[in-house]
C-alpha positions as CSV (number, residue, x, y, z in Angstrom):
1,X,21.7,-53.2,-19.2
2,X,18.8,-51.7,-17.5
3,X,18.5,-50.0,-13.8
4,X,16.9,-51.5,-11.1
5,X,13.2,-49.9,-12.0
6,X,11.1,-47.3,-13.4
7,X,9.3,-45.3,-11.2
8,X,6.1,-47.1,-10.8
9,X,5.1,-50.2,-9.0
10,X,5.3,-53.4,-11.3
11,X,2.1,-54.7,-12.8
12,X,3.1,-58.6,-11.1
13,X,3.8,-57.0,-7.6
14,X,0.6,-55.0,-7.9
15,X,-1.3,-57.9,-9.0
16,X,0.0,-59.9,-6.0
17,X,-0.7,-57.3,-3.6
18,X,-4.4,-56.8,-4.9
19,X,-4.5,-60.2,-4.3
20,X,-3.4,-60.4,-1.0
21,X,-5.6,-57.8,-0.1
22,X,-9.0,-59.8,-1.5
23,X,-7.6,-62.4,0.5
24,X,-7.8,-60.2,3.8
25,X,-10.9,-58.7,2.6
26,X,-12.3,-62.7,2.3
27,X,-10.9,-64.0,5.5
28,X,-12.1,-60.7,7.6
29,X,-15.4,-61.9,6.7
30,X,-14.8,-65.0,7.6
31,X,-13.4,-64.6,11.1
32,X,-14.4,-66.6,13.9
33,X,-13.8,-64.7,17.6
34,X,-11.4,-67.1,19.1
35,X,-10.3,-68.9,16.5
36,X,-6.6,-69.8,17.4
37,X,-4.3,-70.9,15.0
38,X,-3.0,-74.9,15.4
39,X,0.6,-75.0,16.6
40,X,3.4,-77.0,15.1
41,X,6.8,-78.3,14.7
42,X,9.3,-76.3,12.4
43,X,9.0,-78.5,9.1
44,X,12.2,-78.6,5.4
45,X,11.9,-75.0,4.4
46,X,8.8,-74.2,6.2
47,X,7.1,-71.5,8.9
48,X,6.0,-73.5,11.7
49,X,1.8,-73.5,11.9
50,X,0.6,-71.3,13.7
51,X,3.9,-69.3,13.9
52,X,3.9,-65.3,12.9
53,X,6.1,-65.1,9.5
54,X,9.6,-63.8,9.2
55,X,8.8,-60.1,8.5
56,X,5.6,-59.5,11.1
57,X,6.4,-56.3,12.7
58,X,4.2,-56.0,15.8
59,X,4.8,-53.6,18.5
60,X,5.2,-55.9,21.2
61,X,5.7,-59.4,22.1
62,X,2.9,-59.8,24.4
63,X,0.0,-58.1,22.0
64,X,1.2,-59.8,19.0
65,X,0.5,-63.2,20.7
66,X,-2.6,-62.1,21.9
67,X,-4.1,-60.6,18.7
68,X,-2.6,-63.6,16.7
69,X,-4.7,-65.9,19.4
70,X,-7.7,-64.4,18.1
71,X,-7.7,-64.4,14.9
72,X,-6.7,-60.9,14.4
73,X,-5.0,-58.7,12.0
74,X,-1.7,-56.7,11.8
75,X,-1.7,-54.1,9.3
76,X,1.3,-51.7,10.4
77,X,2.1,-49.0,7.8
78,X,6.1,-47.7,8.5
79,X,8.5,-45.2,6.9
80,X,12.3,-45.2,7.1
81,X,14.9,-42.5,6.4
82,X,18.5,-43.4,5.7
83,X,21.4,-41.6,4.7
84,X,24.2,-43.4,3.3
85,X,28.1,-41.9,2.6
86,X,30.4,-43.8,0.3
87,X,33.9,-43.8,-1.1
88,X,32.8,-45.6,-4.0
89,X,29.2,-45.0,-5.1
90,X,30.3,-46.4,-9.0
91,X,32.2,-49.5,-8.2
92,X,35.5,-48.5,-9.7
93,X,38.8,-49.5,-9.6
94,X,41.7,-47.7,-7.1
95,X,42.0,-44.4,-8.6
96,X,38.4,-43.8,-10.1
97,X,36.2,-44.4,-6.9
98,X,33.7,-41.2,-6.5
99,X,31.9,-40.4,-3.6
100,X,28.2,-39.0,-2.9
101,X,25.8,-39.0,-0.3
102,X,22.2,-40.8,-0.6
103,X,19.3,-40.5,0.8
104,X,16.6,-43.0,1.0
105,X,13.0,-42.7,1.7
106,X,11.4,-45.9,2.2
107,X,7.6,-46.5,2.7
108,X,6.3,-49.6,3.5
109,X,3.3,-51.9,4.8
110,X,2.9,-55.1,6.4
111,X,-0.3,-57.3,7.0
112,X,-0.1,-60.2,9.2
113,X,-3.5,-62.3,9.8
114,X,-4.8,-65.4,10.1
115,X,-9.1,-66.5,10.0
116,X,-10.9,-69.2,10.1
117,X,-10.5,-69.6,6.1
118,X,-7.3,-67.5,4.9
119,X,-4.3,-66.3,6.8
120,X,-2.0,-63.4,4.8
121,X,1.7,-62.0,4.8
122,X,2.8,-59.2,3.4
123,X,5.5,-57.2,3.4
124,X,6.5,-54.4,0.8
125,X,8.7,-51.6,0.6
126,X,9.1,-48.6,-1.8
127,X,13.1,-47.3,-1.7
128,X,13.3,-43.9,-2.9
129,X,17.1,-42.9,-3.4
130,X,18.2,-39.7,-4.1
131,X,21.9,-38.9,-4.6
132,X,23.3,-35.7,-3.8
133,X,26.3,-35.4,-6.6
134,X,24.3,-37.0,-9.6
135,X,20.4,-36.4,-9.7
136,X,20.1,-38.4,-13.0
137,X,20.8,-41.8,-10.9
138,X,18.0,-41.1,-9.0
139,X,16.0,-45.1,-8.7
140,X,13.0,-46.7,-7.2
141,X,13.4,-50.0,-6.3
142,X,10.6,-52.2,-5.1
143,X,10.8,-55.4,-2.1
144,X,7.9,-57.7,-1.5
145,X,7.5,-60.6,-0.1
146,X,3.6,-61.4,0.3
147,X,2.3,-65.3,0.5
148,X,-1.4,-65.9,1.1
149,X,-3.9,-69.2,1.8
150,X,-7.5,-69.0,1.3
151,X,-10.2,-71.6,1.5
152,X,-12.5,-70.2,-0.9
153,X,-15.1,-73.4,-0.1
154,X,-15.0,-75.1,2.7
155,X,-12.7,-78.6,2.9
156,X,-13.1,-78.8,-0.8
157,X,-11.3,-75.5,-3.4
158,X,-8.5,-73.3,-1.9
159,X,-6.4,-71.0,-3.4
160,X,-2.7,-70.3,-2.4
161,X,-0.5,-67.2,-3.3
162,X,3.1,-65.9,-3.3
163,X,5.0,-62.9,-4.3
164,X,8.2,-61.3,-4.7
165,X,9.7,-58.2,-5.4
166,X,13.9,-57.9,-4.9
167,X,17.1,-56.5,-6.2
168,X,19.5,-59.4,-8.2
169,X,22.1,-59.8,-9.7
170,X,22.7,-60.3,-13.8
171,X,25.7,-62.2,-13.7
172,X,26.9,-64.6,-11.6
173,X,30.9,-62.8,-11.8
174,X,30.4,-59.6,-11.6
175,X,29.9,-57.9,-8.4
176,X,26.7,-58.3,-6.3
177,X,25.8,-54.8,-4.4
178,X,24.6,-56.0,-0.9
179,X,23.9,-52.2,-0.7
180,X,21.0,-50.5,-2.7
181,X,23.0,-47.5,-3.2
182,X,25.6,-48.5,-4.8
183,X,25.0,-47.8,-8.6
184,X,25.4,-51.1,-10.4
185,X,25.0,-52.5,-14.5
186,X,24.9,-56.1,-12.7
187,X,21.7,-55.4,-11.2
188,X,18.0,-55.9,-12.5
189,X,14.7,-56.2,-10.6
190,X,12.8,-59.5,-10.5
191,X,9.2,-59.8,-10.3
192,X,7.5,-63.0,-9.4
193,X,4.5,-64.1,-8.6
194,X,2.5,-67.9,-8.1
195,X,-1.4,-68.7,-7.9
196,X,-2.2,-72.0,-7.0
197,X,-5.9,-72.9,-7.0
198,X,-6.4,-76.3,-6.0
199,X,-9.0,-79.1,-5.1
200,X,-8.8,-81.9,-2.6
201,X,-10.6,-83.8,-0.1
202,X,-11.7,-87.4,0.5
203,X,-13.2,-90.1,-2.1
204,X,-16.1,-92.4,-0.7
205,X,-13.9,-94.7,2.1
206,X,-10.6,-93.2,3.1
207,X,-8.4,-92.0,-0.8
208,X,-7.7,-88.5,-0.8
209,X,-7.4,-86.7,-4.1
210,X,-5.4,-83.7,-5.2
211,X,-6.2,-81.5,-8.4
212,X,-3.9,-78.2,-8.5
213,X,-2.3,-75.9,-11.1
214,X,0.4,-73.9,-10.0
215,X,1.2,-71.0,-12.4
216,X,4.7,-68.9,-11.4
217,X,5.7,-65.8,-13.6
218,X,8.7,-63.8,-13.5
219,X,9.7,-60.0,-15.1
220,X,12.9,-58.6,-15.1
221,X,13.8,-55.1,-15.9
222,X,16.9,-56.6,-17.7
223,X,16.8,-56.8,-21.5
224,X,19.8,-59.4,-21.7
225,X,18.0,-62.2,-18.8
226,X,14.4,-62.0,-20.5
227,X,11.2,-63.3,-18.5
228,X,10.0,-67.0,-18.0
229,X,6.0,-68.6,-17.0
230,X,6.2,-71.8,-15.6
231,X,2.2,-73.7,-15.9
232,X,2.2,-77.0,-13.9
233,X,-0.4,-79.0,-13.0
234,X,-0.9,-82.0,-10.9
235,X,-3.1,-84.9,-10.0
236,X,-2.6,-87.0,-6.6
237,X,-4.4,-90.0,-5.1
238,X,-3.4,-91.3,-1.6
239,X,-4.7,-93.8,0.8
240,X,-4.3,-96.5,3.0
241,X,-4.3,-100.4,2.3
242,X,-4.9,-103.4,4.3
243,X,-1.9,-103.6,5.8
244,X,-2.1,-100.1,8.6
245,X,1.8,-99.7,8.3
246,X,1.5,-99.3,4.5
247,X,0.5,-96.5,2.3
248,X,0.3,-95.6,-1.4
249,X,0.2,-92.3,-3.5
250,X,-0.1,-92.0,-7.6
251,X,0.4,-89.0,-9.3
252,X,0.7,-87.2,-12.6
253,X,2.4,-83.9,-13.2
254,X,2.4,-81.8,-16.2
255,X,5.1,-79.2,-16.7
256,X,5.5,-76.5,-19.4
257,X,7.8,-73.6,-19.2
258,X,8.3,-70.6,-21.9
259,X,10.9,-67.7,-22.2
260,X,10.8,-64.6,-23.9
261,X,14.4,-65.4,-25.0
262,X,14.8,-68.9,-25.1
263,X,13.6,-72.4,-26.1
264,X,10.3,-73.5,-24.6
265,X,10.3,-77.1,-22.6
266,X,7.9,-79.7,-21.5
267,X,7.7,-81.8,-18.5
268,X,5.3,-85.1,-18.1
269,X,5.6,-87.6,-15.2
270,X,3.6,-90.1,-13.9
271,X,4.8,-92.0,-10.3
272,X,3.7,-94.4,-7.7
273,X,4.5,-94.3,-3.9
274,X,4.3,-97.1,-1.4
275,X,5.5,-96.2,2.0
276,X,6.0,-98.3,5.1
277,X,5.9,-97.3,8.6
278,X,7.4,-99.4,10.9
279,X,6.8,-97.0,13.7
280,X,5.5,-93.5,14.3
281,X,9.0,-92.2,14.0
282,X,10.7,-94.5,10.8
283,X,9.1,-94.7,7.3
284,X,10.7,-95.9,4.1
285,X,8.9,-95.6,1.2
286,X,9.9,-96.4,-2.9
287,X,9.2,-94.6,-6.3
288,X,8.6,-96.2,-9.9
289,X,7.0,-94.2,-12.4
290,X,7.6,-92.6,-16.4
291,X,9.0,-89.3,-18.2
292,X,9.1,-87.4,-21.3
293,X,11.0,-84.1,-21.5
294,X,12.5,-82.2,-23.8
295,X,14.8,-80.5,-21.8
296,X,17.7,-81.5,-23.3
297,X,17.3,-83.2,-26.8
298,X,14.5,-81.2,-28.8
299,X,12.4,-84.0,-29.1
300,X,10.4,-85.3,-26.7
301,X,12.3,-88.7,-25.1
302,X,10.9,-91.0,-22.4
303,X,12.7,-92.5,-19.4
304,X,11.8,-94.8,-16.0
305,X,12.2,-93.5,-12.7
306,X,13.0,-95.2,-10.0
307,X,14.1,-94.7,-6.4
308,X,13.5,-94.6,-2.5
309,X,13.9,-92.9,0.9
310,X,12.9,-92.5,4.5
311,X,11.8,-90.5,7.5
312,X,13.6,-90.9,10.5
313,X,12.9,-88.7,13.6
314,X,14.7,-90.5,16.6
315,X,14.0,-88.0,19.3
316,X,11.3,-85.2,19.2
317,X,14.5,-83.0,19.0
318,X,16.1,-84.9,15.4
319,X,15.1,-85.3,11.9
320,X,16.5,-86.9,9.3
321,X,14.8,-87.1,5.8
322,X,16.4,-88.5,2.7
323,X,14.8,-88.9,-1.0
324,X,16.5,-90.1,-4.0
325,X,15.1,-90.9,-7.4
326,X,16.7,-92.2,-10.9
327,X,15.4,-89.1,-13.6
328,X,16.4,-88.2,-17.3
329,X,19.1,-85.8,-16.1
330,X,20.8,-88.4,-13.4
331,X,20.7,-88.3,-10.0
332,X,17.7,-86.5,-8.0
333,X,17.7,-86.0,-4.3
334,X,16.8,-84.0,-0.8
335,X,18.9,-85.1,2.1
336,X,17.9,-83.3,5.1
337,X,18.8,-83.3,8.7
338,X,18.2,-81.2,11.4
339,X,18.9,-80.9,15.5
340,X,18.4,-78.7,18.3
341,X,19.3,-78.3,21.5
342,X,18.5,-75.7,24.4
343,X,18.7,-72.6,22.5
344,X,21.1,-74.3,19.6
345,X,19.9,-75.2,16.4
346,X,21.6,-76.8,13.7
347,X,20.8,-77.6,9.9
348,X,22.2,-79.6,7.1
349,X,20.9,-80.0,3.5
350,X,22.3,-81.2,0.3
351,X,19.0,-81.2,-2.7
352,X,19.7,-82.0,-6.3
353,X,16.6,-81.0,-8.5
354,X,15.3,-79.4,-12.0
355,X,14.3,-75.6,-11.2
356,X,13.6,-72.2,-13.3
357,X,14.2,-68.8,-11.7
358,X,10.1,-68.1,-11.3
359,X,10.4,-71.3,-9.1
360,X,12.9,-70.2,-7.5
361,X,12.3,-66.8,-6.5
362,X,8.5,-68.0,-4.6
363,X,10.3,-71.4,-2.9
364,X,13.5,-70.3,-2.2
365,X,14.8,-71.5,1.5
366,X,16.3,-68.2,2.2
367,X,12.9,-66.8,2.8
368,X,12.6,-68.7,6.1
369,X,16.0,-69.9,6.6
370,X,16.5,-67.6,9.5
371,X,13.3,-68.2,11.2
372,X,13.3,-71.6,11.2
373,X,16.9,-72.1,12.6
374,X,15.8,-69.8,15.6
375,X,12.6,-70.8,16.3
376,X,13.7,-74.1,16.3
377,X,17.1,-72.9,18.7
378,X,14.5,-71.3,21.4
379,X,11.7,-74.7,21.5
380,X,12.8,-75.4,25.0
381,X,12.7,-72.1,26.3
382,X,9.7,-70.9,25.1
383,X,7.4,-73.6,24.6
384,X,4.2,-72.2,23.3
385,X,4.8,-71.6,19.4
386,X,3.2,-68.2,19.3
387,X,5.1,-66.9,22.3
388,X,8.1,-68.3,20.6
389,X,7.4,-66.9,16.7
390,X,7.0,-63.5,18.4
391,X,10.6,-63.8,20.2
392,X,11.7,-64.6,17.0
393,X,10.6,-61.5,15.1
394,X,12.2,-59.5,18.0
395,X,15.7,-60.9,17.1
396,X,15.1,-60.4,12.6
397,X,13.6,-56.8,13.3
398,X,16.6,-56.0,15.1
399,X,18.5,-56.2,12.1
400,X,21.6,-58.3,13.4
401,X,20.3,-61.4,11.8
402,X,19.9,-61.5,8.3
403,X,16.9,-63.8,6.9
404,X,18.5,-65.7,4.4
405,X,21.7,-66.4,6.6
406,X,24.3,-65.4,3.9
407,X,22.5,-68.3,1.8
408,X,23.5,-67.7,-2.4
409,X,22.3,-65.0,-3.4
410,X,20.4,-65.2,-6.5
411,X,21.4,-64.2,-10.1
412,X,19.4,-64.2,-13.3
413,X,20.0,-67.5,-15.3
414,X,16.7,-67.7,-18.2
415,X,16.6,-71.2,-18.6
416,X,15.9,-74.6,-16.7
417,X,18.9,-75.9,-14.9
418,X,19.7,-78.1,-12.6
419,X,20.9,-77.3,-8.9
420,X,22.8,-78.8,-6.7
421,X,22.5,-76.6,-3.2
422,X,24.6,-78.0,-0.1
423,X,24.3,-75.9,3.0
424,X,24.9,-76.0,6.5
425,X,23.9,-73.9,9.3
426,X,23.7,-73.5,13.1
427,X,23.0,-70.5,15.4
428,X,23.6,-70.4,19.5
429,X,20.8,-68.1,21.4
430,X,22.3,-66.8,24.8
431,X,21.2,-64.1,27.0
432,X,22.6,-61.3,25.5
433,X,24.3,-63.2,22.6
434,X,23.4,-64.2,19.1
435,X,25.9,-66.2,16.9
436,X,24.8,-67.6,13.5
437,X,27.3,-69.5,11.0
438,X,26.7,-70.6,7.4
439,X,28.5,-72.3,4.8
440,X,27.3,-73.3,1.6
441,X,28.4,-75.0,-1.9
442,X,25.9,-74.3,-5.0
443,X,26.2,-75.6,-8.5
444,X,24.0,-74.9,-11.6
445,X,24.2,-77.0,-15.0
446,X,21.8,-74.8,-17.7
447,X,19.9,-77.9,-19.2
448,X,20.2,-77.8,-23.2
449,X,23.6,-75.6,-22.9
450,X,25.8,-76.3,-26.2
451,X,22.6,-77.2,-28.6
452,X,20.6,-74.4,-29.0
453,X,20.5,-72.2,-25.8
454,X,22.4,-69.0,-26.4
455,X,25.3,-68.6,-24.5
456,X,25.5,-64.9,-23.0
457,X,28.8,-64.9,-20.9
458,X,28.2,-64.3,-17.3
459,X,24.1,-65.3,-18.1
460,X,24.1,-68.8,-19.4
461,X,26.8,-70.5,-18.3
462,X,27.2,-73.4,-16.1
463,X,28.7,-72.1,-12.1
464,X,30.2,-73.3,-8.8
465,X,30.2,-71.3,-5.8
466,X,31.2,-71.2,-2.4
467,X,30.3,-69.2,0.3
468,X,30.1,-68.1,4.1
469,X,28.7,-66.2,6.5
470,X,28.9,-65.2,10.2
471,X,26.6,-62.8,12.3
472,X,27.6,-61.7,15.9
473,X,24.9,-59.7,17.7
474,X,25.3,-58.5,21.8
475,X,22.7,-57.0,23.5
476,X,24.4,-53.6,25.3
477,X,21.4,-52.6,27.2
478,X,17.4,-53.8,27.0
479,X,17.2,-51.1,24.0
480,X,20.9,-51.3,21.9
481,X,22.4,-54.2,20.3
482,X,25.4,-54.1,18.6
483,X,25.8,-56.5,15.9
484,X,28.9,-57.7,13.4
485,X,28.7,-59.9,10.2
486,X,30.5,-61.1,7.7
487,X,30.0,-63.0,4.1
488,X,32.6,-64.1,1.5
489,X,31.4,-65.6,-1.9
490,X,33.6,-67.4,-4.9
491,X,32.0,-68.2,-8.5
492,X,33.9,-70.1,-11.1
493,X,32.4,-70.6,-14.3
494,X,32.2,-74.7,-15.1
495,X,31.7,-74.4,-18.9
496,X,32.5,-71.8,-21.6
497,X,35.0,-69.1,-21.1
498,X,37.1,-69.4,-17.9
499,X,35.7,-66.7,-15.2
500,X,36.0,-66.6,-11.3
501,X,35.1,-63.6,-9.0
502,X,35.4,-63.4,-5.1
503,X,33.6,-61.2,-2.9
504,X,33.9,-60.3,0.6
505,X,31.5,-57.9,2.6
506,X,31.5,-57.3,6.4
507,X,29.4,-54.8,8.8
508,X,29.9,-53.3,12.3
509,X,26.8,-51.6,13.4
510,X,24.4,-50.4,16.7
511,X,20.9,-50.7,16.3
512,X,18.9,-49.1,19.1
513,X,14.9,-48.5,20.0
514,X,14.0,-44.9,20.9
515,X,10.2,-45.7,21.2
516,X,7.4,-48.2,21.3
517,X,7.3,-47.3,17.6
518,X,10.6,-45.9,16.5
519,X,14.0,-47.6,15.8
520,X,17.2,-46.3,15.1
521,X,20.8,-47.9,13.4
522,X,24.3,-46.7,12.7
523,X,26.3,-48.9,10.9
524,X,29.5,-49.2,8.9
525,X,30.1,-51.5,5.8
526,X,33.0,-52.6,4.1
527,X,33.0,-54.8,0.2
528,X,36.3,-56.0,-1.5
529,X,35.2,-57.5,-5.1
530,X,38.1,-59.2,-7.4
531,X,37.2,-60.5,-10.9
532,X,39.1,-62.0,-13.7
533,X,38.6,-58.8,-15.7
534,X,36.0,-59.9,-18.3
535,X,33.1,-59.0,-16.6
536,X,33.9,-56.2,-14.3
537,X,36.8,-54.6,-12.8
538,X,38.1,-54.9,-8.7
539,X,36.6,-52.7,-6.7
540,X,36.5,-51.8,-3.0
541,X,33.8,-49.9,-1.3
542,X,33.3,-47.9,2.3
543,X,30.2,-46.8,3.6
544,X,28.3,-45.5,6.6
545,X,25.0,-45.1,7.0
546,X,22.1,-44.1,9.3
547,X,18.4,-44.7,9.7
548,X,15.7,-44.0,11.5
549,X,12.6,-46.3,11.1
550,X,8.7,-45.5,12.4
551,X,6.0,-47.9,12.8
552,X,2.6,-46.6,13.0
């Protein structure tokens, strides 16, 4: 299996961050003195408008909310040096374990903006690790996460963005390094990008229309997981009828996805939409409409769909959303509620849906799952969204709270399956104290497995996992937090050769600002991994490490 990287930037993150930087180049252009983003709501899975993303990195509260008032841009250049000891740099059993010292020497960029016709986020890094012991282990690995909107002419053709760069795992039972310098077989880089130029706008009376292709592409540096592009493309009417309460949408979808190392697939569906509105805070709507996949059988085959849901948001504080529809592969549905309080937030999801890893990696939750959950936590405190966004990004840049909240991490699967993701989470903002708890229960179901997928074991197989996560963080003194977290993971296999594996890692650390530009951290980490011995043997792992991170 390969390592994480060669030592070059890969051609899709490149691409995406060329991109992004047309897009600043475009919007720069474009910007209009005191143009002042609209403000918003959190929304499923969303940023809030008009709210900084999860990785801005501005030097202050105060001037970030200012310059993001008036249309200005954030481009903050950074390098961080760690250095890491371990007990276990190999993950190998009692008896074997190895030591070494690593140093890391990370680079790294991030452009916040938003104009009157693009806005931009982008963050990369460049991890340089160098071990003292073994020179030949010496990596690069790559992390981006870049997204970018922009109008290209006005109300009428825009074009949307995302990428990302990261470190996953191969197999779902071996053991997933939550540090990068661990040395690891189970680990590959994933590369994925998604351009999305679309139409819309308004038909003569009041029917708006919808033409977009989205077109997602992933690369791994794995030869065993192979790499996927995912083409869809979609056509949407909407508008109102007689009646004001009710509403109707039709739409086609076209979906085509090949692999380098598996069995291409097709996706058509046609649907119609009526909802009804009985007031401005409950909607039901219901769903009728035709497919033909191939998913499954290697033919093409045809099949209804059917089904129904509704919007309920009782209080400006409460959502409730729940969607349900009738599809070849059984049930599909995204139950969603949500609830906040003065500085609590809560969230609870359960979403059953056809995915690929390329679509995935670019609309995964745990990209603002964090952020949301906060900014949503600190609405009645801080009222004014920008003010609030910024507070958030105070909290994530201090390193207590991770972004994803202990959500799955992913793993490399090749093929379309099916995923079932039920989560939970709620976080308490106090004065000086930050809790965050996460549970979670995720199962996968490879469409096609048993005819003619190939089975790899610990790749293609069907899994069930559950996991949790806790984050403690106290604030010492204005400048030191001290922060504690926790995550335990178990993965059975539900098809093919009986595996499990159970992983545990906690942290202890002190993060502390030296200067309006430089941050410090000392922390201490501690993983227990225990397999069922076909894919990788128990390990346990200590490590401390420092950094020191400056923001020019």
């Amino acid at each position: 299996m390969a390592m994480a990287t060669e030592g070059r930037v890969p051609r899709p993150g490149l691409c995406a961050a060329l991109l992004a930087l047309v897009l600043t180049g475009n919007a720069e252009a474009q910007l209009a003195p005191d143009s002042a983003p609209s403000s918003g709501a959190t929304t499923y899975g969303t940023v809030p408008s008009g709210a900084p993303t999860a990785s801005s990195t501005s030097t202050s509260a105060n001037a970030s909310a200012s310059t993001q008032r008036k249309g200005g841009w954030q481009i903050v250049p950074s390098i961080e040096l760690r250095g890491t000891i371990t007990d276990n740099v190999d993950q190998a059993p009692s008896g074997k374990q190895r030591s070494d010292f690593i140093t890391e020497i990370i680079p790294g960029i991030s452009i916040d903006g938003q104009g009157a016709h693009a806005k931009l986020h982008l963050d990369y890094r460049m991890d340089n690790l160098i071990y003292a012991r073994d020179s030949s282990r010496n990596e690069l690995q790559n992390y981006l996460n870049a997204s970018g909107t922009l109008e290209a002419i006005e109300n009428f053709f825009y074009v949307d963005a995302r990428a990302n760069i990261d470190q996953e795992a191969i197999s779902a039972f071996g053991a997933r390094p939550s540090n990068p310098t661990t040395v690891s077989n189970n680990r590959t880089e994933t590369r994925t990008y998604q351009v999305s130029p679309y139409f819309q706008g308004r038909l003569a009376g009041a029917t708006d229309y919808l033409l977009r292709y989205d077109y997602n592409d992933q690369h791994t540096t794995s030869d065993v997981a192979g790499d996927s592009q995912v083409g869809q493309a979609t056509a949407r009417l909407n508008g109102p009828t007689r009646l004001n309460a009710l509403t109707w949408m039709v739409e086609a979808i076209a979906l085509r996805t090949d692999y380098s190392q598996g069995r291409d697939t097709e996706d058509n569906r046609a649907r119609a939409v009526l909802t009804y509105a009985f007031d401005p805070q409950f909607r039901v709507n219901a769903t009728g409409g035709y497919e033909r996949a191939n998913y499954i059988t290697l033919d093409m085959t045809g099949n209804s769909t059917y089904g129904g849901g509704f919007d309920w948001a009782p209080t400006p504080r409460t959502k409730l959303h729940a969607d349900w529809e009738r599809r070849f592969f059984g049930d599909s549905w995204d139950y969603r509620f949500s609830h906040y309080l003065s500085r609590v937030s809560m969230a609870i999801s359960d979403t059953r849906n056809v995915t690929t890893d390329a679509q995935n990696r670019v609309g995964s939750p745990g990209y603002t799952a964090a952020y949301d959950l906060l900014f949503a936590a600190l609405a009645s405190s801080i009222p004014d969204p920008i003010d609030r966004g910024n507070e958030v990004q105070q909290i994530l840049r201090g390193g207590s709270v991770p972004p994803g909240l202990a959500l799955p991490s992913n793993f490399v699967i090749g093929s379309s399956y099916v995923e079932r993701l039920q989560q939970a989470s709620i976080a308490f903002l106090g004065v000086r104290n930050t809790v965050t708890l996460s549970v979670y229960r995720n199962a996968k179901d490879i469409l096609g497995l048993g005819q003619d997928v190939a089975v790899t074991p610990g790749v293609n197989q069907n899994t069930l996992e559950w996991g949790a996560g806790a984050v403690y963080s106290h604030r010492l003194t204005g400048l030191t937090t001290f922060n504690a977290a926790g995550t335990w993971r178990r993965t059975e296999s539900t098809s093919g050769p009986e595996m499990t594996s159970r992983q545990f890692d906690g942290r202890i650390g002190l993060a502390s600002q030296f200067g309006p530009h430089t941050t410090g951290g000392l922390e201490y980490r501690y993983t227990r991994f225990d397999g069922d011995g076909t894919t990788t043997n128990d390990y346990r792992e200590n490590s401390v490490f420092a950094s020191l991170l400056f923001r020019f």
